[in-house]
C-alpha positions as CSV (number, residue, x, y, z in Angstrom):
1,X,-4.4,-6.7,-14.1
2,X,-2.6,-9.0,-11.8
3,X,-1.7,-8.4,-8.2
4,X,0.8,-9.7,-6.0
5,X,1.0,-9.0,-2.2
6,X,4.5,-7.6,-0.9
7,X,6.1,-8.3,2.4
8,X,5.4,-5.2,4.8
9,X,9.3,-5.2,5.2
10,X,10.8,-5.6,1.8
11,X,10.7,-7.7,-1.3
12,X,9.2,-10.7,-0.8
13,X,6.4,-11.7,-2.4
14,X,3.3,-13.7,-1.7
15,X,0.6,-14.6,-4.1
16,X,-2.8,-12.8,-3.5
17,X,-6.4,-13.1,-5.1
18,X,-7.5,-9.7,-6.3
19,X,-11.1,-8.9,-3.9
20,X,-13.4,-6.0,-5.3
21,X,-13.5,-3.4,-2.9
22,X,-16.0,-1.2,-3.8
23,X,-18.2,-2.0,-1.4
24,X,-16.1,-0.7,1.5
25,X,-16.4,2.5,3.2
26,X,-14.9,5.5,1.2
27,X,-12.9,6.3,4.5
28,X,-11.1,2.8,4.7
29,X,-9.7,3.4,1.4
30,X,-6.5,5.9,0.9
31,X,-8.1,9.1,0.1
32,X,-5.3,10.9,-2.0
33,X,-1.8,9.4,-2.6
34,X,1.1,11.4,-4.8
35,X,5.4,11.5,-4.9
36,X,7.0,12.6,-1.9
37,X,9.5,15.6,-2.0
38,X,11.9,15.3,1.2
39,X,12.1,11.1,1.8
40,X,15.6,10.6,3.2
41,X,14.1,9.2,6.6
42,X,11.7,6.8,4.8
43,X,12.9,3.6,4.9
44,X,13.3,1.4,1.3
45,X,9.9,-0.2,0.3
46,X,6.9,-0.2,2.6
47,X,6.4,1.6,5.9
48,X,3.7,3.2,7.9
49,X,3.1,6.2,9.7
50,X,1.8,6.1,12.2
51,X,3.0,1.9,11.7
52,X,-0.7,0.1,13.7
53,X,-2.7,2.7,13.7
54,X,-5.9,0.4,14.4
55,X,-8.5,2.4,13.0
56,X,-6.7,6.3,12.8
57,X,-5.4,8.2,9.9
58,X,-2.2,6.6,8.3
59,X,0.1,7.6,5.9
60,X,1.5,4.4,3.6
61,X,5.1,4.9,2.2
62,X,6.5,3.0,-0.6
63,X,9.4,4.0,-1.5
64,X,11.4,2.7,-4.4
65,X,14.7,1.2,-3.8
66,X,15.0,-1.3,-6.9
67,X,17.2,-0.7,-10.0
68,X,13.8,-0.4,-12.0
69,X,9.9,1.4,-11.6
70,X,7.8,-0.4,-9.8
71,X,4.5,-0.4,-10.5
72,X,2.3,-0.9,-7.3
73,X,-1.0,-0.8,-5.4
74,X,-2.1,-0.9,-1.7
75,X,-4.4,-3.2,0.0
76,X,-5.0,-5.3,3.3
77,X,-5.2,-8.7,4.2
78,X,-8.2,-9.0,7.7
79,X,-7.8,-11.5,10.5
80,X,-9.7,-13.8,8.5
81,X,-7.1,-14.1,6.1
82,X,-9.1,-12.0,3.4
83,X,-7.2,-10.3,0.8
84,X,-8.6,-6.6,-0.5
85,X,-6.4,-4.9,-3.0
86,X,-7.6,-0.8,-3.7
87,X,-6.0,-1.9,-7.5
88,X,-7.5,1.4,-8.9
89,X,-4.8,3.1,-7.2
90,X,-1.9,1.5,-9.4
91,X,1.4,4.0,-9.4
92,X,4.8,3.4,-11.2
93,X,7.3,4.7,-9.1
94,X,10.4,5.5,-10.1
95,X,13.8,4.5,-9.1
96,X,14.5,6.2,-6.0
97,X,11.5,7.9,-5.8
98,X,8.5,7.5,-3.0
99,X,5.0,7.7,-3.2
100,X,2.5,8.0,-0.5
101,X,-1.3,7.2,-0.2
102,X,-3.1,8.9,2.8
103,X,-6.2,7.1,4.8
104,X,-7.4,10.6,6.1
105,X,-10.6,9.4,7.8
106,X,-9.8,5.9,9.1
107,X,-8.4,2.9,8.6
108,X,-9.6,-0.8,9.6
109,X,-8.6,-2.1,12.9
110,X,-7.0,-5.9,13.3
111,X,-6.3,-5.7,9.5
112,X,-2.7,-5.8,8.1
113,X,-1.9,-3.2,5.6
114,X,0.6,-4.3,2.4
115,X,2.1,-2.8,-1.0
116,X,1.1,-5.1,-3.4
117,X,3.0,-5.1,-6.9
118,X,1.0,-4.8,-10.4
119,X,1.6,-6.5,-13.2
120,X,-0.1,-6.0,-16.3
């Protein structure tokens, strides 16, 4: 499977290598992730809650806006530049639809979080 990074903010799209992360800490990777009911106030694509939450909890939003599914991951790229894609958690989300995955014990600080896109 492929992965491509995706602009925090909307559509664009960077090329990424895909990193194993297995070796990171279980509570640096989203613990549980599914649809969300009531999304009105989410903005379209990728946000954050709460949005630099340098090492707390964080909710990541992705929420569909396109005219087709989109099938999609999440990952972080670290000060260094290092890409690491969680690409066991691929979801196809469906138009107008929005999914979230939950870091419930921590995330990484100085890291920048993404939605990366999977292709198949």
């Amino acid at each position: 499977m492929k992965l491509l990074g995706a602009a925090l903010g909307g559509l664009a799209l960077m090329s990424a290598t895909a990193v194993s992360s297995q070796a990171e800490p279980a509570n640096f990777q989203p613990a549980n992730g599914g649809l969300v009911a009531a999304a009105d106030n989410i903005p379209c694509w990728t946000s954050f809650n709460p949005p630099a939450p340098q090492g707390g909890p964080m909710i990541h939003y992705y929420k569909n806006c396109n005219t087709a599914p989109v099938t999609v991951a999440t990952g972080f790229v670290d000060a260094a530049g290092q890409a690491t894609f969680y690409h066991w958690t691929c979801t196809t989300v469906p138009v107008g639809a929005t999914w979230h995955w939950a870091y419930e014990g921590s995330t990484r600080p100085g890291v920048n979080y993404q939605t990366v896109i999977c292709l198949s």
